[in-house]
C-alpha positions as CSV (number, residue, x, y, z in Angstrom):
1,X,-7.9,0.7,-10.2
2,X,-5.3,1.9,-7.9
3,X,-4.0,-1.5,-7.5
4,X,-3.5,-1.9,-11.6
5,X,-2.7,1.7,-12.2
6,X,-0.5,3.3,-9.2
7,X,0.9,-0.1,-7.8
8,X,4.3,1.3,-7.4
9,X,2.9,4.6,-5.4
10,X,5.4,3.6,-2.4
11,X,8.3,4.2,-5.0
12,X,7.0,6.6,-7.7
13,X,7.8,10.5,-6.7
14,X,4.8,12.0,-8.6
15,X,1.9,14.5,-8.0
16,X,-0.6,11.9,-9.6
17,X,-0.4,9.2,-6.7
18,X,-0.8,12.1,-4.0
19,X,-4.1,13.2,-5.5
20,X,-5.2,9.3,-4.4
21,X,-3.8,10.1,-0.6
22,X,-4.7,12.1,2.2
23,X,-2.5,15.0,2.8
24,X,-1.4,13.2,5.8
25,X,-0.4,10.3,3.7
26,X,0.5,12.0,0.8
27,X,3.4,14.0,3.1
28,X,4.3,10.6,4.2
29,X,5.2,9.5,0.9
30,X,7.0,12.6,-0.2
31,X,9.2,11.9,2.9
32,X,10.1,9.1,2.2
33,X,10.4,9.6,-1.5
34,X,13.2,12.1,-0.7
35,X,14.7,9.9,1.9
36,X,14.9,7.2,-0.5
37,X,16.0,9.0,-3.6
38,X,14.5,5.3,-5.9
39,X,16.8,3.4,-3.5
40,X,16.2,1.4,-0.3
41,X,14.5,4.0,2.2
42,X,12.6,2.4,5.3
43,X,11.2,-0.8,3.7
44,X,13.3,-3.4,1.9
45,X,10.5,-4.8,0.3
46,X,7.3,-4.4,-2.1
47,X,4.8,-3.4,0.2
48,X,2.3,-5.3,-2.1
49,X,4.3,-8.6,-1.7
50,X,5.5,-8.6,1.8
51,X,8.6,-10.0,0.1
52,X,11.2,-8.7,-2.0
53,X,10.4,-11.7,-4.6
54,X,7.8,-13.4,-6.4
55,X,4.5,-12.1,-7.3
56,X,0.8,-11.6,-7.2
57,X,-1.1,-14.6,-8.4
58,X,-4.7,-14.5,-9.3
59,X,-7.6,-14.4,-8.4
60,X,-7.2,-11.4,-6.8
61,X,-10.1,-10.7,-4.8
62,X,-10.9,-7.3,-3.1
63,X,-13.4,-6.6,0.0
64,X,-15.0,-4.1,2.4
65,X,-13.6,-5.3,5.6
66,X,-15.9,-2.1,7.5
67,X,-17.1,1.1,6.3
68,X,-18.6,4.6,8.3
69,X,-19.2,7.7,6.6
70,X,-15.6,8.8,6.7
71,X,-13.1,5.7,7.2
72,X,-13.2,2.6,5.2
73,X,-10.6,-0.7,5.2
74,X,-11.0,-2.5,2.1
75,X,-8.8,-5.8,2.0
76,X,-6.9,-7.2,-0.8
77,X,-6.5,-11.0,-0.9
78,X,-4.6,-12.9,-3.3
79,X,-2.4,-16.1,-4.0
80,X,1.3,-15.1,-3.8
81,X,3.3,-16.9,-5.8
82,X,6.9,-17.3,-4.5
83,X,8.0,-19.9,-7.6
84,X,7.2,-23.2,-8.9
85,X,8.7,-25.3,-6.1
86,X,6.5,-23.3,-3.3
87,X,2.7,-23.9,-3.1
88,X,0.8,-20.6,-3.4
89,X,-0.1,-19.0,-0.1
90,X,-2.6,-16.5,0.6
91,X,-1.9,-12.8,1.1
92,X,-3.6,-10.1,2.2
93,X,-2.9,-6.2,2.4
94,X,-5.5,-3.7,3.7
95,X,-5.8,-0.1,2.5
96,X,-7.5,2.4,4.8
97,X,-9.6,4.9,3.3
98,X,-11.0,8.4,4.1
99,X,-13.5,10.2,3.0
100,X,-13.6,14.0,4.0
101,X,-17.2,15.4,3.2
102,X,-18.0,15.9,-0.7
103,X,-14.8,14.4,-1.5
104,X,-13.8,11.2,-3.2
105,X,-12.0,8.3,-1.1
106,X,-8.4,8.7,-0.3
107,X,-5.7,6.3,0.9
108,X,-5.1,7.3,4.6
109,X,-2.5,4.5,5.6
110,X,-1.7,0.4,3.3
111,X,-0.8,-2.4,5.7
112,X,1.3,-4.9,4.2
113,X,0.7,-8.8,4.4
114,X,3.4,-8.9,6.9
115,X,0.8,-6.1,8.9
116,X,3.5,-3.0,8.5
117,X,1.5,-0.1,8.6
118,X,3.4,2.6,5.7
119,X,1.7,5.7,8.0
120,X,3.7,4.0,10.9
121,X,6.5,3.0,9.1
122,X,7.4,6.4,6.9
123,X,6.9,8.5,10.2
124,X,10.0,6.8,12.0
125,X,13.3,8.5,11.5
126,X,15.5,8.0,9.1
127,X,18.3,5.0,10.2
């Protein structure tokens, strides 16, 4: 669900996608969402995609890469489809998860398919 309904949370200044984060994350974001302002802000590319074309292909399959009580990284795999001249390749992002006690799962850091951790990423300063 929060691949089909907040894929543009890297991009999308709103109170809805930080209920889905940690407030770690979520501060992140916010950062980064002022630094920004909708244009270019530390990453020059759809986080999703790696790239700054083509798209997500399907199947898209999703998977619990490890789970504990409070941390989870669930992977995302899919075909990425540059255009019809390129074969389809696989991607992969990874979304870490935590759980604080009695609480529902919350995005704690994504790692793109190029393995760019947003945490790391949105804490760096501003160029």
């Amino acid at each position: 669900t929060f691949y089909s309904e907040r894929y543009s949370f890297y991009a999308d200044p709103s109170d809805r996608i930080l209920q889905f984060t940690t407030p770690e994350f979520g501060a992140l974001l916010k950062r980064e969402w002022e630094y920004s302002k909708g244009e270019v802000g530390h990453l020059d590319y759809d986080p999703w995609l790696g790239g700054q074309d083509g798209e997500i292909g399907k199947p898209v399959r999703f998977s619990v890469e490890t789970e504990s009580p409070d941390t989870a990284i669930v992977s995302m795999s899919y075909p990425f489809v540059l255009d019809s001249k390129h074969a389809p390749e696989r991607h992969t992002v990874h979304l870490v998860l935590r759980k604080r006690e009695h609480e529902c799962w919350q995005l704690q850091d994504f790692i793109t398919p190029r393995g760019d951790s947003l945490s790391y990423v949105y804490s760096l300063p501003q160029p």
